[in-house]
C-alpha positions in Angstrom: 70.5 62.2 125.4 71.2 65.6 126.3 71.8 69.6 125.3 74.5 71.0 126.7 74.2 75.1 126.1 77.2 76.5 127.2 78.0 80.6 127.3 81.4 81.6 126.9 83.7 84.2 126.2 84.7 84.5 122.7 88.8 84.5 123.1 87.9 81.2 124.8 86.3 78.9 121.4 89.6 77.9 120.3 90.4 76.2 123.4 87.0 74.6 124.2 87.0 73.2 121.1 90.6 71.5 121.3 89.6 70.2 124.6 85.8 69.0 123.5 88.2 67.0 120.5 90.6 65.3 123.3 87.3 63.9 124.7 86.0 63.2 121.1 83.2 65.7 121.4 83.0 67.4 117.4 79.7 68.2 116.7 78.6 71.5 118.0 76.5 74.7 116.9 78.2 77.9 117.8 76.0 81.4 117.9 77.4 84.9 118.3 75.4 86.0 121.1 75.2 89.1 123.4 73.5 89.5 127.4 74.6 90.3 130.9 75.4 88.6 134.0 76.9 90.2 136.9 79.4 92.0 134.7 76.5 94.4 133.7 77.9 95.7 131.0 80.9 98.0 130.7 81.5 102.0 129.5 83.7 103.0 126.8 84.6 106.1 125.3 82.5 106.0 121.4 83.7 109.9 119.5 84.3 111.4 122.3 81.7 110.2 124.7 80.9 107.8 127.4 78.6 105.0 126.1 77.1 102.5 128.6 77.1 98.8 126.5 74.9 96.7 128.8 75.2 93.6 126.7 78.3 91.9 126.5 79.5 89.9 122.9 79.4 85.7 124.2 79.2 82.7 121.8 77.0 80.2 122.6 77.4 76.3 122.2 74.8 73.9 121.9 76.0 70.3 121.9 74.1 67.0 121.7 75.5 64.2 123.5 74.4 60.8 124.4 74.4 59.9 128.6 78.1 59.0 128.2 79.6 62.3 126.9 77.6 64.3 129.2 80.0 64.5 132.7 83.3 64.6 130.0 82.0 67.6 128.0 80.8 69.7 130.8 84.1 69.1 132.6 85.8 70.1 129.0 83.9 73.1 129.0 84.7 74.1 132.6 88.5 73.5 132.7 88.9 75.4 128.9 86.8 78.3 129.3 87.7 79.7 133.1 90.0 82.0 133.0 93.1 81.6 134.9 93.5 79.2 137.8 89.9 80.4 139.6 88.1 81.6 137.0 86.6 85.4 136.9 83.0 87.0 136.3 82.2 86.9 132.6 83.4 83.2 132.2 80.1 82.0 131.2 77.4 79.6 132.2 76.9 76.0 131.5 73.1 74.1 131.1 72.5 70.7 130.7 68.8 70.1 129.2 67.1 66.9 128.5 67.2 66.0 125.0 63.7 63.9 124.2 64.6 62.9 120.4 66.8 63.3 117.6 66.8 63.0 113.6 69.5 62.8 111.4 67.9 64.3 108.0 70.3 62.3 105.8 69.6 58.9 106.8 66.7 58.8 109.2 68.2 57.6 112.1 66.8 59.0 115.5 68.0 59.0 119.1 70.7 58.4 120.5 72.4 57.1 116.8 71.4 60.4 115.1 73.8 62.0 117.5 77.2 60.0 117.3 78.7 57.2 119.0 
């Protein structure tokens, strides 16, 4: 089993999620998040002034999958959430953590079966 964290921009959910669905990835936690990468923030004009925003608005995903949803869902991510043809800075960041055990409160179940097929 495995976490997959995923950072993305949040124009891009809609289309991450219709791609995680053609690979029959459903279950998914989705946080409104802010940080920085690279894009270190941007400056906009706030009453009249210059304001430095140094954290930028992401959503963050957190999927369980079992072993063989793993390379499919990553791939999902990747190809839904880059913008245009070679993606940009600010697309996001994917991480794929090991996932020791699992429990499904309603029934018990644990593992890989508390997670889906």
């Amino acid at each position: 089993m495995k976490l997959i964290v995923a950072i993305i921009r949040p124009d891009k959910l809609d289309e991450v999620q219709q791609a995680l669905a053609e690979r029959d990835v459903y279950l998914m936690t989705v946080t409104d998040v802010r940080g920085c990468g690279r894009q270190r923030g941007y400056t906009e004009v706030y009453r009249g002034q210059q304001v430095q925003s140094r954290l930028i608005p992401k959503l963050k995903l957190e999927i369980a999958v079992n072993e063989a949803f793993v390379e499919a869902t990553v791939e999902a991510i990747v190809h839904a959430a880059r913008t245009g043809d070679t993606g940009a800075i600010g697309d996001g960041k994917i991480f794929v953590l090991a996932l020791d055990d699992a429990v499904r409160i309603r029934t018990g179940e644990s593992g890989p079966d508390a997670i889906g097929p």
